[in-house]
C-alpha positions as a Python dict, from the first residue, in 0.01 Angstrom:
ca = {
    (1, 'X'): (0, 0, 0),
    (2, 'X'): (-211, 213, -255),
    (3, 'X'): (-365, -22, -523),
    (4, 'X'): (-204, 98, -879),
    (5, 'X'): (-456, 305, -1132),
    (6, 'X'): (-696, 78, -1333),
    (7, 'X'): (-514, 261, -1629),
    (8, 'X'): (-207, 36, -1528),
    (9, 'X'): (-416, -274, -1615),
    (10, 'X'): (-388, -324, -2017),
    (11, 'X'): (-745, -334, -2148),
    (12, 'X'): (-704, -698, -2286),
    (13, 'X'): (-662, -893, -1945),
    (14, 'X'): (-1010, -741, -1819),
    (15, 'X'): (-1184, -1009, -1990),
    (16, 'X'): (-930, -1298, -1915),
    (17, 'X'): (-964, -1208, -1570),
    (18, 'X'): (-1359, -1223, -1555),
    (19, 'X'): (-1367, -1549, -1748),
    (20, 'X'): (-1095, -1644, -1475),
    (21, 'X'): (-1309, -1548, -1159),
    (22, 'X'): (-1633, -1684, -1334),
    (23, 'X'): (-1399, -2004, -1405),
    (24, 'X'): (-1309, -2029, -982),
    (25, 'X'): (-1656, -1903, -851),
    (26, 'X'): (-1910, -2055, -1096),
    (27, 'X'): (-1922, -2403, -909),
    (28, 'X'): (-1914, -2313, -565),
    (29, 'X'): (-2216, -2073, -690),
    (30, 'X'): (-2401, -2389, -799),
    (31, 'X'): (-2302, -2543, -546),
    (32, 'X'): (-2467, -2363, -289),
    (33, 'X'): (-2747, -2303, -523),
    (34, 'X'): (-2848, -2690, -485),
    (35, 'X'): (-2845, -2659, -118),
    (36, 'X'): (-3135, -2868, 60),
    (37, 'X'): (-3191, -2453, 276),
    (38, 'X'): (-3470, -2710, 455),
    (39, 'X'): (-3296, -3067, 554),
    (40, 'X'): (-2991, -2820, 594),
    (41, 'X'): (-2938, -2848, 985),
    (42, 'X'): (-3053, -3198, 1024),
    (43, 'X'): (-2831, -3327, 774),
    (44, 'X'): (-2523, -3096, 937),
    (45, 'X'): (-2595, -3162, 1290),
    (46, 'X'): (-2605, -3577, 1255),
    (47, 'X'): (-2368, -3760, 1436),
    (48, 'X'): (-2163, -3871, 1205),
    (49, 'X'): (-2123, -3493, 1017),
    (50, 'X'): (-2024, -3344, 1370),
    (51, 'X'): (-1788, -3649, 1442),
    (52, 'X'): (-1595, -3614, 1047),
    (53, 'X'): (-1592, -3197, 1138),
    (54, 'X'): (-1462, -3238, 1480),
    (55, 'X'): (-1197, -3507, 1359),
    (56, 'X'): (-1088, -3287, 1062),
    (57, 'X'): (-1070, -2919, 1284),
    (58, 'X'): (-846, -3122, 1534),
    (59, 'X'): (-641, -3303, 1321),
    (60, 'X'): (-571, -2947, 1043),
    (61, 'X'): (-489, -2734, 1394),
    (62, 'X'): (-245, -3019, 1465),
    (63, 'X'): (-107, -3063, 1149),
    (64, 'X'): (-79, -2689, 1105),
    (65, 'X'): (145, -2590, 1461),
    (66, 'X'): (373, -2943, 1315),
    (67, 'X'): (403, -2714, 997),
    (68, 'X'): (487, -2404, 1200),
    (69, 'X'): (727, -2623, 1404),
    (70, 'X'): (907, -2745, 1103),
    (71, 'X'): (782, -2503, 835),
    (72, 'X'): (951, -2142, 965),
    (73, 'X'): (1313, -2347, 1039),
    (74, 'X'): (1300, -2483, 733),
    (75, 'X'): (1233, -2197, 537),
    (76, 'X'): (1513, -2011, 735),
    (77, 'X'): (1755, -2270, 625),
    (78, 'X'): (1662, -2227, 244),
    (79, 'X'): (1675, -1826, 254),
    (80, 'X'): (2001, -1765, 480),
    (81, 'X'): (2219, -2112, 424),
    (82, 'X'): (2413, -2196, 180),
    (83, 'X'): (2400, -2633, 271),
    (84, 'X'): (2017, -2613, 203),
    (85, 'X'): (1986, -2395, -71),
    (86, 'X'): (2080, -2670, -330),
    (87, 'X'): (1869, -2874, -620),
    (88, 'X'): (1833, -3197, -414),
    (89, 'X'): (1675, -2996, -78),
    (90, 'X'): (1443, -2763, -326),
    (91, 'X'): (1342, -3056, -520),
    (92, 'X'): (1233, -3241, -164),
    (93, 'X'): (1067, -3003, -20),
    (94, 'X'): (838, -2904, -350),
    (95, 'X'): (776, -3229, -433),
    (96, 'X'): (439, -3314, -209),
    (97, 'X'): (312, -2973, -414),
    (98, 'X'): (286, -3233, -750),
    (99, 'X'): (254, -3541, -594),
    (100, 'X'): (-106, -3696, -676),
    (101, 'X'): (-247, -3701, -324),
    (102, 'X'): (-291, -4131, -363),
    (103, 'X'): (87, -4126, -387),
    (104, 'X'): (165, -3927, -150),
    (105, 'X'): (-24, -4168, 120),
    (106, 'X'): (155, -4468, -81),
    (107, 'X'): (468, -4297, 4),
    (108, 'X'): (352, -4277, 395),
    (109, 'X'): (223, -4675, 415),
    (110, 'X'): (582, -4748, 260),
    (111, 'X'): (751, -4615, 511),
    (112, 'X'): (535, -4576, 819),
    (113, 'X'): (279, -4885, 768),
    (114, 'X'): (274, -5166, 940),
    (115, 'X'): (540, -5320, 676),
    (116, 'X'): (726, -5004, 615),
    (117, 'X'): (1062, -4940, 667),
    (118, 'X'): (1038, -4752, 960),
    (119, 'X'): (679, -4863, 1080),
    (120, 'X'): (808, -5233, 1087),
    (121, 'X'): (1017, -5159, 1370),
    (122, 'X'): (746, -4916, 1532),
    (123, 'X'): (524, -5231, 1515),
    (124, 'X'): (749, -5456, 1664),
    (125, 'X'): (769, -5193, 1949),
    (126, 'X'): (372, -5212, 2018),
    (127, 'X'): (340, -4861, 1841),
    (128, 'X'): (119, -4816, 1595),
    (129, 'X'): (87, -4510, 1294),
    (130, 'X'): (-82, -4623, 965),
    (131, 'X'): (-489, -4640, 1026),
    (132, 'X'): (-473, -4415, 1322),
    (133, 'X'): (-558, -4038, 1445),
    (134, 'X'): (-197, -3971, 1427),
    (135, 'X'): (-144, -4100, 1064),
    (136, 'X'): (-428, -3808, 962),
    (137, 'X'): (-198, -3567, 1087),
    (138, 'X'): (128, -3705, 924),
    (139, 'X'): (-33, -3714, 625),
    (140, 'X'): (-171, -3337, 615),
    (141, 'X'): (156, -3234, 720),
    (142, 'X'): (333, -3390, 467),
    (143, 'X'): (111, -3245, 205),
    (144, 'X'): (88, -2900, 374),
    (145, 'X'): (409, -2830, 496),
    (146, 'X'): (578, -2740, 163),
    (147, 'X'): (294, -2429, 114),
    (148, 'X'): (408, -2263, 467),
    (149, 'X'): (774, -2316, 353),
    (150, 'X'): (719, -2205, 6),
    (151, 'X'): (572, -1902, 97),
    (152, 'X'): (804, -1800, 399),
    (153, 'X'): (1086, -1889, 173),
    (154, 'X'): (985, -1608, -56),
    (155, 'X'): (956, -1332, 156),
    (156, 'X'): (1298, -1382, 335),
    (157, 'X'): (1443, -1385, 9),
    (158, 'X'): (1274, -1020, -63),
    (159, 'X'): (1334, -867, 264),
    (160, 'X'): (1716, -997, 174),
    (161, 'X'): (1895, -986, 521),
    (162, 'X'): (2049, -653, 556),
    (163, 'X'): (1832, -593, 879),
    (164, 'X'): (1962, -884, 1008),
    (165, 'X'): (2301, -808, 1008),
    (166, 'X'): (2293, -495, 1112),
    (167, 'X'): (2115, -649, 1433),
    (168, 'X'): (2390, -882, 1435),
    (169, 'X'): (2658, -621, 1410),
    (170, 'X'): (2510, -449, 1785),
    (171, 'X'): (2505, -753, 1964),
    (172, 'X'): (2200, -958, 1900),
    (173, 'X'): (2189, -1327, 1952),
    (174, 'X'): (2059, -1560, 1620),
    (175, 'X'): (1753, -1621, 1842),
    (176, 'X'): (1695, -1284, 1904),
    (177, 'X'): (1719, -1137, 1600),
    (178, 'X'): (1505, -1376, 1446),
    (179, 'X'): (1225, -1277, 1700),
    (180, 'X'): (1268, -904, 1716),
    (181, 'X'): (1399, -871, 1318),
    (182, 'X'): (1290, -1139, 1071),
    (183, 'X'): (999, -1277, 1204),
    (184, 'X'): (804, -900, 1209),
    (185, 'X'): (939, -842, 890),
    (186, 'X'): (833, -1189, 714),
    (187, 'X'): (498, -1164, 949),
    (188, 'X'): (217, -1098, 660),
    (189, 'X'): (371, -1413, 452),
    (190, 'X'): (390, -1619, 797),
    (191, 'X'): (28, -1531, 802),
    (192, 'X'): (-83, -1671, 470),
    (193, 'X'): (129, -1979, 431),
    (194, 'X'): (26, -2072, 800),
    (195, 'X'): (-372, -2003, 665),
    (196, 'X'): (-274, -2210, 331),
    (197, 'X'): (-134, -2454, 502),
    (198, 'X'): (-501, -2504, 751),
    (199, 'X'): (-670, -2488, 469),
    (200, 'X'): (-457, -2787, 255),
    (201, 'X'): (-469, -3004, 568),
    (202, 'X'): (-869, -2928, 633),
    (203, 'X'): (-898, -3049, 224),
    (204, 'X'): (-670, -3343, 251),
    (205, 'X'): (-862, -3665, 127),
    (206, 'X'): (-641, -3914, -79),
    (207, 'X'): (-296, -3901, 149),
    (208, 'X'): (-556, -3979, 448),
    (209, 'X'): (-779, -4247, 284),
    (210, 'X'): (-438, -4418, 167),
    (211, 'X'): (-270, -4418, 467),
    (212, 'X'): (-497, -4369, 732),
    (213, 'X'): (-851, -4524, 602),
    (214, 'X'): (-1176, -4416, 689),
    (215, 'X'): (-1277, -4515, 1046),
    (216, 'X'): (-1561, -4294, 1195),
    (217, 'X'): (-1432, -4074, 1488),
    (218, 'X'): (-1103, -4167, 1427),
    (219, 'X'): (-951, -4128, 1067),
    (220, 'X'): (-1198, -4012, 891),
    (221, 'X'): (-1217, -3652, 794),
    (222, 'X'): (-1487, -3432, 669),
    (223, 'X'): (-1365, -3475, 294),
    (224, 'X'): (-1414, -3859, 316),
    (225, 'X'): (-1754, -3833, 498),
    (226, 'X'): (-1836, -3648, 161),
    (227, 'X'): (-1679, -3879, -21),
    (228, 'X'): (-1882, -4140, 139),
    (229, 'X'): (-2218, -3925, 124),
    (230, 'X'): (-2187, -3869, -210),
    (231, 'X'): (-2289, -4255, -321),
    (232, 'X'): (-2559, -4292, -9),
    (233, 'X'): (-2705, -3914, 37),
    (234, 'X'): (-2611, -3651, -254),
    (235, 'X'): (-2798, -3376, -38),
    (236, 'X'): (-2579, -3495, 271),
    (237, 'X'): (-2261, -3443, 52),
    (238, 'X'): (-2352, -3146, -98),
    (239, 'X'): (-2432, -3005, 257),
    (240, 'X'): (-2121, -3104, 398),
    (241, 'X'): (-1927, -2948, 145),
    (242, 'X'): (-2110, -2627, 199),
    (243, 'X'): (-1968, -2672, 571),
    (244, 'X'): (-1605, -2747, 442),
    (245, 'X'): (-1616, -2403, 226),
    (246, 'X'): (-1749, -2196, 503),
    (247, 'X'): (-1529, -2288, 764),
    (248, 'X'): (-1247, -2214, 483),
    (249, 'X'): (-1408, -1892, 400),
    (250, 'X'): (-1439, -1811, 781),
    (251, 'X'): (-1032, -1868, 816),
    (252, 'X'): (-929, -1718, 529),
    (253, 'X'): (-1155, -1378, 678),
    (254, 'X'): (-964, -1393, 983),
    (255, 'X'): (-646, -1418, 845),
    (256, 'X'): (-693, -1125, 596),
    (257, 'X'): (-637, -861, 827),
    (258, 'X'): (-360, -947, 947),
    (259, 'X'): (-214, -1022, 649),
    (260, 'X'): (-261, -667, 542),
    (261, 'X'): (-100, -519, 822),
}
């Protein structure tokens, strides 16, 4: 799609939007600026750094096929049904957007911990969620999820379902029509919520410290080994977060040509 003229773009949102870049760019700039270039691989390559970036990579890819799983159904169900396109189910599924990320993981011990409703009487039955691997995933799904759906929501509603139907009308199956029709139609914004939706769970620090702590190897993540090297080793921190935004960066680059396509 050609980009429109620059003559399109009135003259006064030129500097709004360079104030706005500076405003989104400026600290990761500085960021990197302060960068030990020196200590650099020692302090990337310790043991616990690899452990928190291994833990976190496994846990966001995990997270991110459970939002895939649930994500693209739901977001069918919004667009094309009637039952789910209602106040209550919109209200649900947007909510983890403006949760504060503590609540959100309050939310998952209350149900899921040890004395939740439902982890009570996984306890009883010698399983365990809150404090483990698992609960890392839950609780980057439950913040990512609504992103995917969100954005897959969106583009059904623009591609409207005419194609559908007229699929439907020579003999296509639901199923197949959703694989052959909607799903290479809605395929750039499948793209970018899945990519948004890596990229919440790879950030994801206050859901996880809530509700699944911060054990080394096993819940914690490379935001809370930050969090952690930011009291102990400042260079350590500011290192690792260097990581965090290149692996985003590296994703995001991936991603973009597809989405374009």
């Amino acid at each position: 799609m050609p980009r429109p003229d620059v003559a399109t773009v009135p003259r006064w949102a030129l500097l709004p939007a360079v104030l706005g870049a500076l405003v989104l760019a400026a600290p990761v700039v500085g960021m990197l600026a302060s960068v030990d270039v020196a200590g650099l691989p020692a302090l990337l390559t310790s043991e616990r750094a690899l452990d928190a970036l291994w833990l976190s990579l496994r846990t966001a890819s995990a997270s991110t096929v459970l939002c895939l799983l649930l994500g693209v159904p739901l977001a069918l169900a919004l667009a094309r049904l009637r039952l789910f396109d209602n106040v209550v189910v919109r209200t649900l599924v947007l909510l983890p957007l403006v949760l504060p990320p503590v609540v959100a993981g309050i939310a998952l011990v209350t149900l899921l911990g040890r004395q939740g409703l439902l982890g009570s009487h996984l306890d009883a039955l010698g399983v365990r969620v809150a404090f483990t691997t698992l609960a890392v995933v839950i609780a980057q799904t439950f913040v990512s999820l609504p992103f995917l759906v969100v954005s897959l929501d969106g583009a059904l509603r623009s591609v409207g379902g005419r194609h559908e139907g007229v699929a439907a009308t020579l003999g296509a199956s639901p199923s197949v029509v959703f694989r052959r029709v909607t799903l290479p139609l809605v395929r750039p914004a499948l793209v970018s919520g899945t990519v948004l939706a890596f990229a919440r769970s790879l950030g994801e620090f206050g859901a996880t410290l809530t509700f699944a702590g911060s054990l080394q190897g096993t819940t914690r993540t490379l935001p809370l080994q930050i969090y952690l090297e930011r009291e102990s080793d400042p260079d350590a921190a500011v290192a690792l977060s260097v990581l965090l935004v290149v692996v985003a960066v590296v994703v995001m680059a991936l991603a973009r040509p597809d989405v374009r396509r």
